[in-house]
C-alpha positions, 0 to 999 in steps of 0.5 A: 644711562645710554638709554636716556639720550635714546629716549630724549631723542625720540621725544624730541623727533615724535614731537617735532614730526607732529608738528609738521602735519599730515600736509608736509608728509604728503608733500615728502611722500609726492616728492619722493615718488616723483624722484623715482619714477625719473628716467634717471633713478629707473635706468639706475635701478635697472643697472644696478639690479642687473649687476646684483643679479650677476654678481649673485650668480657668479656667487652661487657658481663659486659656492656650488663648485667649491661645496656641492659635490660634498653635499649630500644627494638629499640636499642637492634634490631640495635646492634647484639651483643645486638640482638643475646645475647637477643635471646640466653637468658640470663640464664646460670645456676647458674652462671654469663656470667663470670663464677661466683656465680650469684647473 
């Protein structure tokens, strides 16, 4: 019975989007690009993509620190991310990959 609902949606939608034609597709699709090629919408990509890459690494840092010495050597060899964290010692002093006290 659920799919009923689903199915009469898509009709409805297929529909009523041929009805608005290739014309008004291109209009959206110009709209769009517009948009994002802003100086506002690029500056926010980059912002955004750096802040996801930090968080990424801060992220594997955490993992590699807690799991990588329990991993296999077969295992550390195949990831690079692993490999070249192993190679380049862990040892940082007296603090973390983090920046904080270590333990």
């Amino acid at each position: 019975m659920r799919k009923l609902p689903f199915i009469a949606g898509l009709a409805i939608g297929y529909v009523l989007g041929t009805r608005a034609g290739r014309e008004r597709y291109e209009q959206l699709r110009k709209t769009a690009r517009d948009l994002s090629q802003t100086p506002a919408v690029q500056s926010a990509a980059r912002n955004t993509k750096q802040a996801a890459g930090s968080a990424a690494g801060k992220a594997a840092d955490a993992v590699a620190g807690k799991v990588g010495d329990k991993l296999p050597s077969a295992v550390i060899e195949r990831v690079p991310y692993l490999r070249d964290r192993a190679t380049a010692g862990t040892s940082t002093g007296d603090t973390d990959a983090w920046g904080s006290p270590g333990k």
